[in-house]
C-alpha positions as a Markdown table, in Angstrom:
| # | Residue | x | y | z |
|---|---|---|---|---|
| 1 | Unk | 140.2 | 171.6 | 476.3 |
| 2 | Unk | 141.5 | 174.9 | 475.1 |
| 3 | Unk | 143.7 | 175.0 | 472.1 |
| 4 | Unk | 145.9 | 178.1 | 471.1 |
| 5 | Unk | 146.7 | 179.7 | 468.2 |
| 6 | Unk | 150.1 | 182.0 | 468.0 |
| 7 | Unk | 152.7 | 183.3 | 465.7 |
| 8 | Unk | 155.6 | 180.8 | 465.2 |
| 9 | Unk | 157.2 | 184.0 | 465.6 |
| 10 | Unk | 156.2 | 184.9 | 469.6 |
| 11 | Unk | 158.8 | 183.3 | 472.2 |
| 12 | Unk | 157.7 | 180.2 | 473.6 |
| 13 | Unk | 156.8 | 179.7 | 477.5 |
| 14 | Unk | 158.1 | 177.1 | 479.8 |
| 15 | Unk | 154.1 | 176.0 | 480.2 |
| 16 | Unk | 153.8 | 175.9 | 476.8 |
| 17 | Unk | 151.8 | 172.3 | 475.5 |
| 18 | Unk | 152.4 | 170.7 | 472.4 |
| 19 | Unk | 153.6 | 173.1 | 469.3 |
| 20 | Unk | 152.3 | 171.8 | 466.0 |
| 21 | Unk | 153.1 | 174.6 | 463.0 |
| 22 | Unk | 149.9 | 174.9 | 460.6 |
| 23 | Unk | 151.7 | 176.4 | 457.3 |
| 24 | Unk | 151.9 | 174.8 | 454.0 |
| 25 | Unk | 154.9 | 176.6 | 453.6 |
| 26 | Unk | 158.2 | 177.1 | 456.4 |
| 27 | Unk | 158.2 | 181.0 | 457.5 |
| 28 | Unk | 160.0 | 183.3 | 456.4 |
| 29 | Unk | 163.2 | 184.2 | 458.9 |
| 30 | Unk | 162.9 | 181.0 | 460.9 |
| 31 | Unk | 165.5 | 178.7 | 460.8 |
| 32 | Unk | 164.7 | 175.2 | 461.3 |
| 33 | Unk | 167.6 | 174.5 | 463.9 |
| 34 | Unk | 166.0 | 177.6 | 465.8 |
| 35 | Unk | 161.9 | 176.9 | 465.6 |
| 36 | Unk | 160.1 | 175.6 | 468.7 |
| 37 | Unk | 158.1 | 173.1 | 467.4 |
| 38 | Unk | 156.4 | 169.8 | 468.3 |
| 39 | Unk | 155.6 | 168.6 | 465.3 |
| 40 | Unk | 154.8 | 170.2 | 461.9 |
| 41 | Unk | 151.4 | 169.1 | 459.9 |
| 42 | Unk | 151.3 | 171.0 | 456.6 |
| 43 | Unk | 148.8 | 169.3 | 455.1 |
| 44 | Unk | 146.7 | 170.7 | 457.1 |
| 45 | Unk | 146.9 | 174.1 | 456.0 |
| 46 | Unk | 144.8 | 175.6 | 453.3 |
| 47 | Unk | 145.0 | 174.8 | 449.4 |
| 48 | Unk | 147.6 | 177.5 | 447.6 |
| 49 | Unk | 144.3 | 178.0 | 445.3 |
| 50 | Unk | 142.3 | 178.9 | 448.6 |
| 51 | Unk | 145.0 | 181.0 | 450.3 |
| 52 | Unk | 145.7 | 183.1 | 446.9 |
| 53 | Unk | 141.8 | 183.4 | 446.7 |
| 54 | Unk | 141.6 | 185.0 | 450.4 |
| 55 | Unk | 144.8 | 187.2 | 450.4 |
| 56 | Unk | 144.2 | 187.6 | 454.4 |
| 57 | Unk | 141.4 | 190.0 | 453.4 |
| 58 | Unk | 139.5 | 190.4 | 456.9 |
| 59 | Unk | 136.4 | 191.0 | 454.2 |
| 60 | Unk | 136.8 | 187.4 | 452.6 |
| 61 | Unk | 136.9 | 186.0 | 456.1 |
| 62 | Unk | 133.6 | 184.1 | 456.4 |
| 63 | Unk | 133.9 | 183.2 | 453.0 |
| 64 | Unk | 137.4 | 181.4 | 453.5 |
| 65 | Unk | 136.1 | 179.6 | 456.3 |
| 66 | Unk | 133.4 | 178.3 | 454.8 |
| 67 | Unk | 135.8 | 177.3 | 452.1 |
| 68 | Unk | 138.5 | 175.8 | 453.8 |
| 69 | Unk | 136.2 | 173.3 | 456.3 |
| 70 | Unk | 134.9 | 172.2 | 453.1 |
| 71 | Unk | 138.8 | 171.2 | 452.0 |
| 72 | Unk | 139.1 | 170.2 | 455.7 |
| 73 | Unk | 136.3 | 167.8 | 455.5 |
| 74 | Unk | 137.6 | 163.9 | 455.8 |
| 75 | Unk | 141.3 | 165.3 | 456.0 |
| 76 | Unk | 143.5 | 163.1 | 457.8 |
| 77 | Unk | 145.5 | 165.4 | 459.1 |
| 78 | Unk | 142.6 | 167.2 | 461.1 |
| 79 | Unk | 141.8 | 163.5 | 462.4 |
| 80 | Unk | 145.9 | 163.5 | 463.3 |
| 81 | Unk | 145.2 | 166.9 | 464.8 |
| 82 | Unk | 141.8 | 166.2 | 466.9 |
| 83 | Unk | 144.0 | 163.4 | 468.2 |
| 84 | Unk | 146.4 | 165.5 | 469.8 |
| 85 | Unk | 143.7 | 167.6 | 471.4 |
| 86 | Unk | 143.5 | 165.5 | 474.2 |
| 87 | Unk | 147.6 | 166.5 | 475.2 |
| 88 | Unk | 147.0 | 169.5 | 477.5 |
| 89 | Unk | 147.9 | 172.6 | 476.2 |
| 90 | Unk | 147.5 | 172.4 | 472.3 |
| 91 | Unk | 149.3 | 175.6 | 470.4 |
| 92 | Unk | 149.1 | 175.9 | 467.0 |
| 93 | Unk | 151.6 | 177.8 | 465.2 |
| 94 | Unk | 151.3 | 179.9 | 461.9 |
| 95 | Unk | 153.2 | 182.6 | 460.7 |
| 96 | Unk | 150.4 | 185.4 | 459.6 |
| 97 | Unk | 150.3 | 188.7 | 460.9 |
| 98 | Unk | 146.7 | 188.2 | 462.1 |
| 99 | Unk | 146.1 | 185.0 | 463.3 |
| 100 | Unk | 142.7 | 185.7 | 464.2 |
| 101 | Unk | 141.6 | 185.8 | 460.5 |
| 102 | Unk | 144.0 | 183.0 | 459.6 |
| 103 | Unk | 143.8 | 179.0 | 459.1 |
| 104 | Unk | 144.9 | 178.4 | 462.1 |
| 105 | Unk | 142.0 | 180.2 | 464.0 |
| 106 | Unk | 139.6 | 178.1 | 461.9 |
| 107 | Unk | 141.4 | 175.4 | 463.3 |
| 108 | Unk | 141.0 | 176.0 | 466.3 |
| 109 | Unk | 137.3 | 176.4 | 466.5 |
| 110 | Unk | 136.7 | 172.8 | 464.7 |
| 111 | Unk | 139.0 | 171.4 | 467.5 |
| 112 | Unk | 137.4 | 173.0 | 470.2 |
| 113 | Unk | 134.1 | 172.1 | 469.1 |
């Protein structure tokens, strides 16, 4: 199973799988009415403590990761998430500029493990 990782921001495609948004918080310049979304499991997403820590610093990368797996660790909504793997087509949405030094991308590599 592959699972994706894009910006809430990018237009969605017609072969597009299930759309579950990642963020703690709703992004900026979306309207609710207007997101493409499947379903959206914030409690997912990384401790405000964690994400003020990291600042999206490429530098702090393997640090956050290490970080937030350990918050990840017995989370229910990973187990809610892992669940969903099995739909073909899993995207995960986030709003970050670089979503391959984000949550999400973490995310993705404990589901695809």
């Amino acid at each position: 199973m592959t699972v994706q990782v894009l910006r809430i921001y990018d237009a969605p495609e017609k072969s597009d799988g299930t759309r579950v948004l990642v963020d703690g918080v709703w992004p900026r310049g979306v309207r609710k009415q207007d997101a493409r979304y499947d379903e959206w499991v914030k409690d997912v997403a990384p401790s405000a403590e964690l994400r003020k820590w990291y600042g999206h610093d490429p530098d702090r990368f393997a640090e956050f990761r290490r970080r937030y797996r350990d918050e990840l660790d017995g989370s229910p909504a990973l187990d809610r998430l892992r669940e969903q793997v099995r739909d073909p087509g899993l995207i995960l949405l986030t709003a970050t500029r670089s979503p391959e030094y984000s949550h999400a991308e973490v995310l993705r590599e404990l589901l695809e493990q």
